[in-house]
N, C-alpha and C positions, 0 to 999 in steps of 0.2 A: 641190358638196355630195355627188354622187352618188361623185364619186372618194374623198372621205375616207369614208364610212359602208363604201365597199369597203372600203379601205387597213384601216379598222380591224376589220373582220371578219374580214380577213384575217389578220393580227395574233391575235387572238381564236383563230382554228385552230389555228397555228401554234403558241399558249400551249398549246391544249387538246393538240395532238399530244406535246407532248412530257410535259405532266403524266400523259396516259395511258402512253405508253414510261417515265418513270419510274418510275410505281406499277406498271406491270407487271414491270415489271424488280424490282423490293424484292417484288411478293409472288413472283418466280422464283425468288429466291435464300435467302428465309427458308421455300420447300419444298422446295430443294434442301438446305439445311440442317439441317432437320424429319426429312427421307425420308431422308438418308442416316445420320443412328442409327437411325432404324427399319427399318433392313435388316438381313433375316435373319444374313448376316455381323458386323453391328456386333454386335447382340444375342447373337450366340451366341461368337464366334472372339473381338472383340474388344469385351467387356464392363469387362475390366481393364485397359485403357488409357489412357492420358491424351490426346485426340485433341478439336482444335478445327477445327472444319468452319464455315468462314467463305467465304463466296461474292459477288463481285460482276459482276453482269451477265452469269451463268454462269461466269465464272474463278473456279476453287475455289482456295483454299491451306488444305494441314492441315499444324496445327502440335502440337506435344505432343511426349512420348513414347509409348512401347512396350516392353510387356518382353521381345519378341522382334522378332529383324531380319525373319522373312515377314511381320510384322503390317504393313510398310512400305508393302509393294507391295500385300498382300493388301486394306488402306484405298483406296488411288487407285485400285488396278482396279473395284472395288466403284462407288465416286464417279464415275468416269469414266462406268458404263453408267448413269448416271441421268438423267433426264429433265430438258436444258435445261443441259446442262453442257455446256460450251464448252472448257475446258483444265485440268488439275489441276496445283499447284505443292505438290511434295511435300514440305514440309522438316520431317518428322515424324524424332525420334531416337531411338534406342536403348541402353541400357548396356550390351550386351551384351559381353564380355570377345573377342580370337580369339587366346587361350592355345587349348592344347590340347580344356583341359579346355570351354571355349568352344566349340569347333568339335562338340564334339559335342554337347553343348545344342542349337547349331544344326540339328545331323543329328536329334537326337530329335525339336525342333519339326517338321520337314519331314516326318518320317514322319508324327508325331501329325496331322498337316494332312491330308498323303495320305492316311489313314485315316477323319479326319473329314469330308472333300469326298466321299467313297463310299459310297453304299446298302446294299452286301452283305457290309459287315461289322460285328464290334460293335465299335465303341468303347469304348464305355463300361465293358466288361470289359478290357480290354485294355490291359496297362501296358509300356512303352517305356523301355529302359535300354541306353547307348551306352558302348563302350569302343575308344578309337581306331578309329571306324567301325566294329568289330564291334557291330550290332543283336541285343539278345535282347527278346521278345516273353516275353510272363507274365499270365495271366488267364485269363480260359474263353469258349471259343469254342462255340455252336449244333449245330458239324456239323463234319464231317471237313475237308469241302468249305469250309466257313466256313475254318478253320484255314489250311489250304493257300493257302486267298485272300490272308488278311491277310496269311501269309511271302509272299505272291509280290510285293504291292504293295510291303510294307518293303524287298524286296530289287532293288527296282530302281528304286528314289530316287537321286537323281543322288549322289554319295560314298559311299555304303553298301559296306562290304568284303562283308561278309557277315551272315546272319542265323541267330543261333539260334531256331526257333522252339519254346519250351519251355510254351507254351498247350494247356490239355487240353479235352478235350471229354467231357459226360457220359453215361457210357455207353447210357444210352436215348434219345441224339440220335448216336450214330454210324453208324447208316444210315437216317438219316433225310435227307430232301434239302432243301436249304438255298438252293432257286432263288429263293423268297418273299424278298420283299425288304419290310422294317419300312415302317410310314409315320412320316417326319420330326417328323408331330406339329402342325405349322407348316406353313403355304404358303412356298415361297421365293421370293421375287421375280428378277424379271430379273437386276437389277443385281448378285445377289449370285451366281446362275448363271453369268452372266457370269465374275464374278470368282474364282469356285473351279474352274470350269474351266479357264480359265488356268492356276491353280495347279496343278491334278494333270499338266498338259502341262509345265509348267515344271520339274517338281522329276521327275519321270522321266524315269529318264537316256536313256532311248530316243525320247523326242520332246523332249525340252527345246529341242535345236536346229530346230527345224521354225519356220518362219517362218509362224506361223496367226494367222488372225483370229477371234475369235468374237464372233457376233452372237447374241441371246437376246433371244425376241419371246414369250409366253406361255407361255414354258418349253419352247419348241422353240430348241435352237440348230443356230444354221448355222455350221458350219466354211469358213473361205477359207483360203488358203495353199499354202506347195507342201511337200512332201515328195522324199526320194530316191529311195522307191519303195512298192508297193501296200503291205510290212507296215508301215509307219512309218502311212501312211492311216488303215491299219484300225487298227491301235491306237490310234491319234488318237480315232476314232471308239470305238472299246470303252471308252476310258477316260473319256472325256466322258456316255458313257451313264448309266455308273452313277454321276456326281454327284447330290447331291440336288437333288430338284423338278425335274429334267428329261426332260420328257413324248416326246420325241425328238430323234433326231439328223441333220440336213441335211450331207452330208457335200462339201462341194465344192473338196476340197484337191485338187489337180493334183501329177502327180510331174514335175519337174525332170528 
């Protein structure tokens, strides 16, 4: 008697163990589902896309489209740093054309990116137009200093020939200094930290190639990886500074 009232107690845990793992596993995945359009990235980069975020037992798969090819990666990198996520299977598409006239669509999204993952400039004034890789800038910049910035970011996008920078500045902010940097408006979350830094490493042609890792814990990131040498580092680090919402930067890149 004594052995069956075990046997089936045991039985009895064993049920419970796994109805707690399953329920916990469904509410992991329908706040991994939750959390990932509520990320500062979804909400703001890609509000216009068509992206299903479906998760089982932490394996993500997003499917949809995009009306641009960095909304690709720019979705999984995001998704990846989220809380309980195990693997991302990215089969998200795009229509984007790679005529001519397509590559450079591509090259204006890539600046408009690099532009929008950074604090110390304005976007928002700031209009983007490509001709066979030649970048011309157009709108009104803060400060002198502001201006100078935006050409330096557009112009070292990984394909970029070269840039006109034809953006004015009004004349009782040209010697004014322009080190303030705007507040976002929003909190950024990790995941989306995560994932814009990435981005501005990737699409600069001067770190693209760097093998880094970023980790983002309270909007402090940590850089891992190696570089060739101390200035590939330090720009590592300068360019990840001025993403938005992050409060600093852990630089732990090694040079090769």
């Amino acid at each position: 008697m004594k052995k069956a009232l075990y046997l089936l107690s045991l039985i009895v845990m064993v049920l419970m163990f796994f109805v707690t793992a399953n329920l916990y596993a469904s509410t992991t995945d329908d706040r991994i589902e939750s959390s990932a359009k509520q990320t500062y990235v979804f909400k703001t980069f890609l509000k216009n896309d068509n992206i299903k975020v479906s998760s089982s037992d932490g394996d993500v798969k997003l499917t949809g489209t995009v009306v641009e090819k960095s909304h690709m990666s720019l979705a999984k990198d995001t998704v990846e740093g989220l809380p309980g996520v195990k693997s991302v299977d990215n089969q998200l598409t795009t229509k984007e054309e790679k005529s001519s006239a397509g590559m450079d669509a591509w090259l204006i999204t890539k600046v408009k990116l690099t532009l929008l993952f950074h604090e110390s400039v304005n976007t928002v004034e700031t209009n983007v137009t490509a001709d066979r890789g030649v970048i011309t800038l157009r709108g009104e910049a803060k400060s002198l200093a502001q201006k100078d910035l935006t050409g330096e970011y557009a112009k070292d996008v990984e394909g970029v020939k070269s840039v006109n920078n034809m953006m004015t500045v009004p004349a009782s902010s040209q010697n004014k200094d322009s080190s303030i940097i705007e507040s976002v408006g929003e909190a950024v979350d990790d995941a989306s930290i995560t994932a814009m830094a990435k981005g501005t490493l990737l699409y600069n042609r001067s770190t693209s190639g760097l093998k880094t890792n970023v980790v983002t814990k309270d909007g402090v990131v940590t850089l891992n990886g190696e570089a060739k040498n101390n200035a590939e580092k330090d720009l590592a680090e300068k360019l990840v500074n001025d993403v938005h919402g992050v409060k600093k930067v852990i630089n732990n890149i090694t040079i090769s």
